[in-house]
C-alpha positions as CSV (number, residue, x, y, z in Angstrom):
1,X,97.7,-45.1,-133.6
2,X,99.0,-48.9,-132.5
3,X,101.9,-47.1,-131.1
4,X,100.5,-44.4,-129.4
5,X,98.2,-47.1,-127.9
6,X,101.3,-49.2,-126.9
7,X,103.3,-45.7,-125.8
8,X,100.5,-45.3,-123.1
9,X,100.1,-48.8,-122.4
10,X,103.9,-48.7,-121.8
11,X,103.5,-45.4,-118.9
12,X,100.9,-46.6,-117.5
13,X,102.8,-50.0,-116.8
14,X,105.5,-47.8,-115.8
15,X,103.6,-46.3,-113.3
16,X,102.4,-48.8,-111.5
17,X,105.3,-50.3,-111.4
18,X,106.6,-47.1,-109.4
19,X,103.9,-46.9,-107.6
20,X,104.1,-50.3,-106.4
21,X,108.0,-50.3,-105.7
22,X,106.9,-46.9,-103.9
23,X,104.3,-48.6,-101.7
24,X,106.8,-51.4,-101.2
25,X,109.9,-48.6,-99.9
26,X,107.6,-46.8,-98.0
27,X,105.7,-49.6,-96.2
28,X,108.7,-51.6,-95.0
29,X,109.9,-50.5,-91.6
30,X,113.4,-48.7,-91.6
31,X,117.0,-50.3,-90.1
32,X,118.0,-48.5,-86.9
33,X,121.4,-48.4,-85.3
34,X,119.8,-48.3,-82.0
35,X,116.1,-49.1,-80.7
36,X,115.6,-45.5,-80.4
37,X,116.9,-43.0,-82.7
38,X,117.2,-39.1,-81.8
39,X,118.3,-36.5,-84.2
40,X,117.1,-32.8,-84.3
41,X,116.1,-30.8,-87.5
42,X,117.3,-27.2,-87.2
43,X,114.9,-24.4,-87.9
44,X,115.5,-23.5,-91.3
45,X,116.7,-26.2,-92.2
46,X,114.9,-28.1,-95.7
47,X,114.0,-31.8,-96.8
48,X,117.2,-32.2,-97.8
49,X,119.1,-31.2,-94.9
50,X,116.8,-33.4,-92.8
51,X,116.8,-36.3,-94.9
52,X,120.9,-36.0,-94.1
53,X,120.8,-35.2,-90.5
54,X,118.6,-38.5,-90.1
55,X,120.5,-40.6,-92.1
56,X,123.7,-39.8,-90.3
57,X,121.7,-40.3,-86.8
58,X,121.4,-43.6,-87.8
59,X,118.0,-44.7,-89.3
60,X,119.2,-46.6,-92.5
61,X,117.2,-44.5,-95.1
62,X,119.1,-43.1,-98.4
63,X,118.2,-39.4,-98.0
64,X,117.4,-38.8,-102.0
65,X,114.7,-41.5,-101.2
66,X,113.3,-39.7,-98.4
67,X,113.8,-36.4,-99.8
68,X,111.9,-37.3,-103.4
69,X,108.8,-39.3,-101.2
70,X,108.2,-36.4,-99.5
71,X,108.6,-33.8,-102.4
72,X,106.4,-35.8,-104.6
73,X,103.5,-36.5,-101.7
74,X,103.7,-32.8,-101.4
75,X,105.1,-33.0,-97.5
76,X,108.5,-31.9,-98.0
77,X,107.3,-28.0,-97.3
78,X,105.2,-29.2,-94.4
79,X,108.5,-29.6,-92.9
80,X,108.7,-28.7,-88.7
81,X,111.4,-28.3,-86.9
82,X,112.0,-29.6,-83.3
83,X,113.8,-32.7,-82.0
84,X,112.4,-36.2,-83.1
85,X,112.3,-39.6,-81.6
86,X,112.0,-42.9,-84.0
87,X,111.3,-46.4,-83.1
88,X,112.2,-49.9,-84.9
89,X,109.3,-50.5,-86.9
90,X,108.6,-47.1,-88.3
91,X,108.4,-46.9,-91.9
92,X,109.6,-44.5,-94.5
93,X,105.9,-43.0,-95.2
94,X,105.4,-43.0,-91.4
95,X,108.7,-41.1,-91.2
96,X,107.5,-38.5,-93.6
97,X,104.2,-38.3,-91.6
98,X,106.4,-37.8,-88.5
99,X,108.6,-34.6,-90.3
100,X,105.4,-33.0,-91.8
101,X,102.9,-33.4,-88.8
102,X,105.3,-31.9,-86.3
103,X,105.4,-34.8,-84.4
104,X,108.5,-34.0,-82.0
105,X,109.2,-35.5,-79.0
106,X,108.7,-34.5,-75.7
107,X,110.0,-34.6,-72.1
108,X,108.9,-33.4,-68.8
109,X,110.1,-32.0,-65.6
110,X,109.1,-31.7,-62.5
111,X,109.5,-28.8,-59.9
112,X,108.5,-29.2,-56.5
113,X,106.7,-27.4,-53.8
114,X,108.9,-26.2,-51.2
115,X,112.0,-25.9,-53.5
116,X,114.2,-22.8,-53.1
117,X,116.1,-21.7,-55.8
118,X,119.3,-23.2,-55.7
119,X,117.4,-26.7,-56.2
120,X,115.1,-25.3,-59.0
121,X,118.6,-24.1,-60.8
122,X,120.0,-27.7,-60.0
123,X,117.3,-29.2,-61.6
124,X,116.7,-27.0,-65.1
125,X,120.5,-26.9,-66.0
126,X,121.1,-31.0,-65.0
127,X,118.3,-32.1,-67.1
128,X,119.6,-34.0,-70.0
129,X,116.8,-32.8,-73.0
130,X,117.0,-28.8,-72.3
131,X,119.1,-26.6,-73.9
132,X,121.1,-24.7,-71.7
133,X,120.7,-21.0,-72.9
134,X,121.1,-20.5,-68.7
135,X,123.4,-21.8,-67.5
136,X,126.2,-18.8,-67.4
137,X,123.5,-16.1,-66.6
138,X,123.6,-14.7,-62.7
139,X,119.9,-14.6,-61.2
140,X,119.8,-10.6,-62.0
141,X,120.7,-11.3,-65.6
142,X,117.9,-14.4,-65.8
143,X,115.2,-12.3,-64.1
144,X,115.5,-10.1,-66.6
145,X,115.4,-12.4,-69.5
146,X,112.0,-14.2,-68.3
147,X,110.3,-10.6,-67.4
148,X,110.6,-10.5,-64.4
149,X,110.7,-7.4,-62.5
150,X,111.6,-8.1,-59.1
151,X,115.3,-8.1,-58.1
152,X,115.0,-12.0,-56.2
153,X,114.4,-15.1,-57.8
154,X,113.0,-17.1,-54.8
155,X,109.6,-18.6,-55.1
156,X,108.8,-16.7,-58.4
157,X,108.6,-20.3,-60.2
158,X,105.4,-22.2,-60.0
159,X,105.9,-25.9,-59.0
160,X,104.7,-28.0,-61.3
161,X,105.0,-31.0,-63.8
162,X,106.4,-29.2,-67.1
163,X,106.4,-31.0,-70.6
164,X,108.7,-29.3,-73.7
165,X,110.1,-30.3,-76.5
166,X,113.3,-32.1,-76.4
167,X,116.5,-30.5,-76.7
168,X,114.2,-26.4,-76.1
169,X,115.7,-24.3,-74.4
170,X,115.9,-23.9,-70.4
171,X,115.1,-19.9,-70.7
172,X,111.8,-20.8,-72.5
173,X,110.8,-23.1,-69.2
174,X,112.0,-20.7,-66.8
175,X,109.8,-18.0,-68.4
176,X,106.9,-20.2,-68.4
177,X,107.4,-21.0,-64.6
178,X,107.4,-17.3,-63.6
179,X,104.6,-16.2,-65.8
180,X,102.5,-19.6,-64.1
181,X,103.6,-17.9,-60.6
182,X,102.5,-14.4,-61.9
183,X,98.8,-15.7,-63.1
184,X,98.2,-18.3,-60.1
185,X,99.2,-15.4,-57.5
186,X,97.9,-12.8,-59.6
187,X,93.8,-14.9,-59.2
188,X,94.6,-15.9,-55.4
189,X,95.4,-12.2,-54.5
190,X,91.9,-11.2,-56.5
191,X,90.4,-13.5,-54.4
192,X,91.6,-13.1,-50.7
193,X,89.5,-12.4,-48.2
194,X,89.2,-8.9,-47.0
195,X,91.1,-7.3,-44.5
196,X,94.5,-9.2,-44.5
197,X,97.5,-7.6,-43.3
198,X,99.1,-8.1,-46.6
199,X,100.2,-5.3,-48.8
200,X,100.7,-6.6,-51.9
201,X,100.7,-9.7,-54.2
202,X,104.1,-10.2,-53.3
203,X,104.1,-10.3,-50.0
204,X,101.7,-13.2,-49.7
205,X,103.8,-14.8,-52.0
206,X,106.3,-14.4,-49.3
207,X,104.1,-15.8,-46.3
208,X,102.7,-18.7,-49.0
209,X,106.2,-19.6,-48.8
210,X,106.2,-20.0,-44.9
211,X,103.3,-21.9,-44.8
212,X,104.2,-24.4,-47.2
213,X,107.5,-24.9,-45.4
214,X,106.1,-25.2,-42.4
215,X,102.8,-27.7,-43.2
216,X,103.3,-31.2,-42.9
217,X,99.5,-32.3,-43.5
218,X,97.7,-30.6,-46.4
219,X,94.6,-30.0,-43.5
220,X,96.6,-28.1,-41.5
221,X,97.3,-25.5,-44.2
222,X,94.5,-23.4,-43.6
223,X,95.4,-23.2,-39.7
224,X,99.2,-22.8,-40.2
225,X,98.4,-19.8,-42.2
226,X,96.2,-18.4,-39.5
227,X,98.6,-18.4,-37.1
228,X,100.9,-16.3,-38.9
229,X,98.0,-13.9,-39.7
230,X,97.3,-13.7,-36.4
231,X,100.0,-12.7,-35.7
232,X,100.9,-10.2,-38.3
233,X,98.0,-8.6,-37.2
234,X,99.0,-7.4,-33.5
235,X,102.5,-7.1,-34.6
236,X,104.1,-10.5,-33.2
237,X,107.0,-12.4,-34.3
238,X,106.3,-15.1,-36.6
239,X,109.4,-16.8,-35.4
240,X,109.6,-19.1,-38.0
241,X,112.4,-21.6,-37.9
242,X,112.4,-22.5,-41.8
243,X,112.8,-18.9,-42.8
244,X,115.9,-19.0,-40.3
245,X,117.6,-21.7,-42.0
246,X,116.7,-20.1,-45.0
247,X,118.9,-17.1,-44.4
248,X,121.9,-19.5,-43.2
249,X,122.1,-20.5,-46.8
250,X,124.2,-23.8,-47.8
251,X,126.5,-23.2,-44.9
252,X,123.9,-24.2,-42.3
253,X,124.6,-27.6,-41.2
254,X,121.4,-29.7,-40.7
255,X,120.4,-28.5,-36.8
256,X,118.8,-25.5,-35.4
257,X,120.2,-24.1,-32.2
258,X,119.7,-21.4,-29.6
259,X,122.7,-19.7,-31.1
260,X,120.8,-19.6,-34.9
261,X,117.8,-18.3,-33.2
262,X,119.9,-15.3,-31.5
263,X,121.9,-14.4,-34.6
264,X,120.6,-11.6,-36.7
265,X,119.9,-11.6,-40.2
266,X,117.4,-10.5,-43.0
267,X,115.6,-13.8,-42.8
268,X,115.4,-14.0,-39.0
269,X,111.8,-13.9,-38.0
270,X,112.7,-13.8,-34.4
271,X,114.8,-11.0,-34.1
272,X,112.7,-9.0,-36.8
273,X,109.3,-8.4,-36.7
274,X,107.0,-8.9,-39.9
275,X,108.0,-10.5,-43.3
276,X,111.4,-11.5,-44.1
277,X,112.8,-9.8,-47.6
278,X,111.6,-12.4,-50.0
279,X,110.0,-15.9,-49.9
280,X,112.0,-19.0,-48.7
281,X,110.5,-21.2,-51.4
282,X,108.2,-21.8,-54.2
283,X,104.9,-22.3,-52.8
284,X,102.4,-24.3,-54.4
285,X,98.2,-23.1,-55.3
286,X,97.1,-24.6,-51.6
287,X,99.5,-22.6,-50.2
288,X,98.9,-19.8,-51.9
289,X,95.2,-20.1,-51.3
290,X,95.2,-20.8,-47.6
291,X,97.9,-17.9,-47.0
292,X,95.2,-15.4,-49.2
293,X,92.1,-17.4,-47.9
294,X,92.9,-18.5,-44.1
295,X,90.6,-20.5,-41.7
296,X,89.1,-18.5,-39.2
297,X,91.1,-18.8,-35.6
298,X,91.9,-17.6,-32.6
299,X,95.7,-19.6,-33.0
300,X,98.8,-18.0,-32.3
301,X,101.1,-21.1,-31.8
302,X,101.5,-24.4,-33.3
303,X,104.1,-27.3,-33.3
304,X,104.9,-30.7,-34.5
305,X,103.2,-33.6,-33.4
306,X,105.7,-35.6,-34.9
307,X,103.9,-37.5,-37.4
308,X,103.4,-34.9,-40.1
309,X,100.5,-33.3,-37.7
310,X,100.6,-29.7,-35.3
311,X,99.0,-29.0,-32.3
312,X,97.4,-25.3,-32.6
313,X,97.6,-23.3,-29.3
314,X,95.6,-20.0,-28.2
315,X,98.3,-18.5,-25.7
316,X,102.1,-19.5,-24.3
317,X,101.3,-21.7,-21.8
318,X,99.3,-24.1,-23.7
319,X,101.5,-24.2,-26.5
320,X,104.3,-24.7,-23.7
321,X,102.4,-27.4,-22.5
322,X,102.1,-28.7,-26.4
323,X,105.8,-28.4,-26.9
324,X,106.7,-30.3,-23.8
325,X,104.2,-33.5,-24.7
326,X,105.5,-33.6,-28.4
327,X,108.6,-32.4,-28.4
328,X,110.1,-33.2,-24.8
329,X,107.9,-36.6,-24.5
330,X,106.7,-35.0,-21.1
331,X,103.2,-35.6,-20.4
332,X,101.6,-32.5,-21.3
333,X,100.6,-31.0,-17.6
């Protein structure tokens, strides 16, 4: 009996002796061969092989140590995948917290409004913390791998600030950009106002594009887009310089002249009535909603006031006038 006594006494010493040298490993804040310390833990991948791949990114933990807390505080099968981000000061229990609760780390990007396509692709395959699962596709074969159906991949991608998961892949925020494009254009179109000369979804997208090229003050939006209803309306040009330059591609050099102007192509809203093939840009929701929802006019000309402002006309000759006291410095008689 005295030695079953002492046998239990003996454990229970035992114990608390591991518990304590437990409490003491997993409360004291890891060695790191950096101030930051990334490492990824594949998917599929299991205690053990994460324990490795973090010791070997250079937080100083023996990986049986972290393997065995984990196991025997029952976190080890809680184990989530994704890219990780560690800290000096972070613990071994805080560690195992981090594995188990999924708590991977994250960066952002942002697209902007008025963006074509060329800068969007710029941007997604020069960030440092995507994957590029993109980079060799043409825009046919990328289309199709995001869902989309139509055959051009300007302005399907919503502007906006995205956040992801390091090291995800660029295919995953492609598709979420075009299915934000889809739903926002998708509850602007449900909403326009009745009787636009607009056929489809798409081709707002289209003139959304325009207008956001072509606004330099957010309160003009609504007017801008007037104009060019207006004018789709009784069938006028929209003679639209950005949508010119758009067509010239990378090749046009910085200045539009008469000669652009007079030089036919797809884009060229002066020699071709109506919509150009495709959008110019990504527009953003004010865009879309001003195109879809415009302010009542009677405008059929605008220009630059040069200070981000436009001066809206009703006919030629005061627009004329417009032109030559903004753009000419004349004195606008």
């Amino acid at each position: 009996m005295r030695f079953l006594f002492r046998l239990v006494l003996i454990i229970a010493v035992l114990a608390g002796l591991a518990a304590a040298a437990a409490w003491w490993v997993g409360t004291r804040p890891l060695a790191l061969s950096a101030p930051v310390i990334d490492f990824t833990v594949q998917r599929g991948h299991n205690m053990r092989q994460a324990a490795n791949t973090i010791a070997a990114a250079g937080v100083a933990v023996e990986p049986r140590v972290l393997y065995w807390v984990a196991r025997l505080s029952g976190k080890a099968r809680l184990l989530k995948a994704g890219s990780y981000e560690v800290h000096e000061g972070l613990t071994l229990w805080q560690l195992v917290l981090k594995l188990s609760s999924g708590d991977v780390s994250q960066a952002d990007l942002t697209l902007v409004e008025g963006w074509n396509f060329h800068q969007v692709r710029a941007a997604i395959e020069s960030h440092p913390y995507l994957t590029q699962d993109a980079a060799g596709l043409t825009d046919a074969e990328l289309l199709q791998r995001v869902g989309a159906a139509e055959a051009h991949p300007e302005g399907l991608f919503f502007p906006d600030t995205y956040v992801f998961d390091k090291h995800s892949g660029a295919l995953a925020l492609y598709r979420r950009a075009y299915q934000s494009m889809q739903e926002r254009l998708r509850r602007a179109w449900d909403e326009r106002q009745p009787g636009l000369p607009l056929a489809s979804p798409y081709e707002a997208l289209i003139l959304a594009s325009i207008v956001e090229k072509e606004t330099g003050r957010p309160e003009d939006r609504g007017l801008v887009a007037s104009v060019f209803i207006n004018r789709l309306r009784i069938g006028m040009r929209l003679q639209t310089d950005p949508a010119v330059i758009y067509g010239y591609g990378p090749q046009f050099e910085g200045r539009l002249r008469r000669h652009h102007l007079d030089t036919d192509h797809p884009w060229n809203t002066y020699t071709r009535a109506g919509l150009p093939p495709t959008p110019i840009a990504m527009p953003g929701m004010e865009s879309l909603r001003a195109t879809l929802q415009p302010t009542a006019s009677q405008y059929f000309y605008f220009v630059s006031r040069g200070d981000g402002s436009s001066e809206f006309s009703r006919n030629l000759a005061d627009h004329n006038r417009a032109v030559n006291r903004f753009q000419r410095g004349g004195n606008g008689s």
